[in-house]
N, C-alpha and C positions, 0 to 999 in steps of 0.2 A: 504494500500500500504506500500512495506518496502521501495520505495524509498528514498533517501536523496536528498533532495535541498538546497543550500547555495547558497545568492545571494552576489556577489564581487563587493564592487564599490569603488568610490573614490579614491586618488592619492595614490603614495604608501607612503609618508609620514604620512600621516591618517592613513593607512591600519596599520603601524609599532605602532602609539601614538592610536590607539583605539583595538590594539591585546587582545584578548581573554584573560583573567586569569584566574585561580580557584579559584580567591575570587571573581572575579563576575561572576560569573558560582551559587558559592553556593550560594552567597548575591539573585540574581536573581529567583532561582528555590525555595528559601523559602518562596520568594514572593507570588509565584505561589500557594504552597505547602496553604500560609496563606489564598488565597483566597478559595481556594480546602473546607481550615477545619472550615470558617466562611461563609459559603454561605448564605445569605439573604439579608438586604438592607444595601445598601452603601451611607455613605452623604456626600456628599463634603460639605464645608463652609469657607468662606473668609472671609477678613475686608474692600474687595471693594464690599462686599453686597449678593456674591454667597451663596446660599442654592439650591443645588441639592441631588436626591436620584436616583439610580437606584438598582435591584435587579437581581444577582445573580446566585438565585436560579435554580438549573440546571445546571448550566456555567461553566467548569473549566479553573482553573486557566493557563495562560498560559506564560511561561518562554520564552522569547530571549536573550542570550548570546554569539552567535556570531558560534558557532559550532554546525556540524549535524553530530553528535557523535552517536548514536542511528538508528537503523533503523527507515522508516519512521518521522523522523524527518525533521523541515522547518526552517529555520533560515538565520538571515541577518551575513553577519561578520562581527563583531566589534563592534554588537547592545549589549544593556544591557537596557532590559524593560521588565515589567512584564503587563499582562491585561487581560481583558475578553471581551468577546459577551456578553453583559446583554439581560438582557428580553425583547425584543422588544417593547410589552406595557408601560412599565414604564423607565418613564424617566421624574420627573416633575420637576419644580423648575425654580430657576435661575445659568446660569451662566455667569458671569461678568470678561470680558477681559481685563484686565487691562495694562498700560505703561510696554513693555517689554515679553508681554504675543506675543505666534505667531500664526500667521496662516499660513496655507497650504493653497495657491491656487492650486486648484486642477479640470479639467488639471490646468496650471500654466505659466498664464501670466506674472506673476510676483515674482514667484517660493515660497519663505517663506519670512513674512514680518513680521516685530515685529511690535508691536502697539506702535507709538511713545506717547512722552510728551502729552499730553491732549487729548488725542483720547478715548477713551474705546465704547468697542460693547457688548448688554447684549442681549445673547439669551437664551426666554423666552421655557420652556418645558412644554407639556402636552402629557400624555399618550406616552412617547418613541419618540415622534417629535418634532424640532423645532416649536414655532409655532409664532413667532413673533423675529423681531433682531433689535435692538433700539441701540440707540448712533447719533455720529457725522457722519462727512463726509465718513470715513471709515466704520463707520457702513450700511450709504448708497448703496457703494460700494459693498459689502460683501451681500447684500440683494438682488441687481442686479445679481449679481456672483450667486449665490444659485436660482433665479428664473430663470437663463438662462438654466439649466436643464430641466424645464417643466417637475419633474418628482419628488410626493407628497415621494418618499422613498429617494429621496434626503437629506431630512431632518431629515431621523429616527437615532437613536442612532448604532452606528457601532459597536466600542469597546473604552473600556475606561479601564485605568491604569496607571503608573509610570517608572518613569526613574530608571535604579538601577547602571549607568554608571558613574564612576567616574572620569574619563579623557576626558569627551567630550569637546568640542571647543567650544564656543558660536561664533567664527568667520567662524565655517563651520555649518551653519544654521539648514543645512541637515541632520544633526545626532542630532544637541544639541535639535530639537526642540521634538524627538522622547525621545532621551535617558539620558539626563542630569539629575544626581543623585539627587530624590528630588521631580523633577519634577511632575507635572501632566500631563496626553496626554487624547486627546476627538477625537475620529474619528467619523465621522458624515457621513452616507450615504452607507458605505460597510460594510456588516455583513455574510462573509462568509470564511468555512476551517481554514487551519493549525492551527487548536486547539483551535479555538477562541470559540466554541463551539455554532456561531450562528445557525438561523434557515435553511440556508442550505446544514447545514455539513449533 
């Protein structure tokens, strides 16, 4: 398709302090460009315990920078993040949620939540799925929340990438949690289209 879609949200104050540049445009698309020209396994690791891998291979790389300047092009405005679709089978490891780290309820009770002061939630991977989510009272939570789907793809690895956004707000939840410069993002359970190059593009 050559259509373009850009999705508009947020106030205009946001819309003005998160506008588009052409250095996150280029910052962003080399991101993309980086995952393109190293496709194989990827590992995350932390100093709260995280060791995870996923792969790649196949996947391109995918850029959001806030404009759908191109035909066929999808994009958020105001976003700056780069990610992929990984391989559905893999996805093993740990990842450890630490004070400050957020989550999307999703739908969203409770819309985005940072893990406060003594909290952390550690979900356990095999084979591209959650397969276990340990922690505290939050962790609880979040276990209930994920089984209220009653649906085992709930769990599978969606897309996974990085913030390349340099002015985002950590008072506006909503963007800082996707695109804040640095960052890490895990989406859990959707793996499909605009470029992410899941299994059902």
């Amino acid at each position: 398709s050559k259509t373009r879609w850009l999705s508009l949200g947020g106030d205009l104050a946001h819309q003005q302090q998160f506008f588009p540049t052409a250095d996150r445009k280029d910052r962003t698309l080399r991101g993309a460009i980086l995952l393109d020209e190293h496709r194989g396994e990827c590992r995350v690791t932390s100093d709260a315990g995280s060791d995870w891998t996923c792969s790649n291979i196949g996947r391109p790389g995918h850029a959001q920078y806030g404009i759908a300047d191109v035909p066929g092009r999808w994009d958020n405005f105001g976003y700056g993040c780069v990610a992929c679709g990984p391989e559905e089978s893999i996805g093993e490891g740990t990842l450890v949620l630490q004070p400050g780290d957020i989550i999307s309820w999703n739908p969203k009770p409770r819309g985005y939540e940072a893990i406060p002061d003594g909290e952390s939630v550690t979900l356990n991977w095999e084979g591209g799925y959650v397969v276990s989510i340990e922690g505290g009272a939050l962790a609880d939570e979040y276990r209930a929340h994920m089984a209220s789907f009653g649906d085992p793809e709930s769990y599978g690895i969606g897309h996974w990438g990085w913030g390349t956004h340099e002015d985002s707000d950590p008072s506006y939840t909503g963007h800082w949690h996707h695109n804040h410069i640095g960052s890490l993002l895990y989406n859990i359970g959707i793996n499909y289209a605009h470029g992410l190059g899941g299994k059902e593009v």
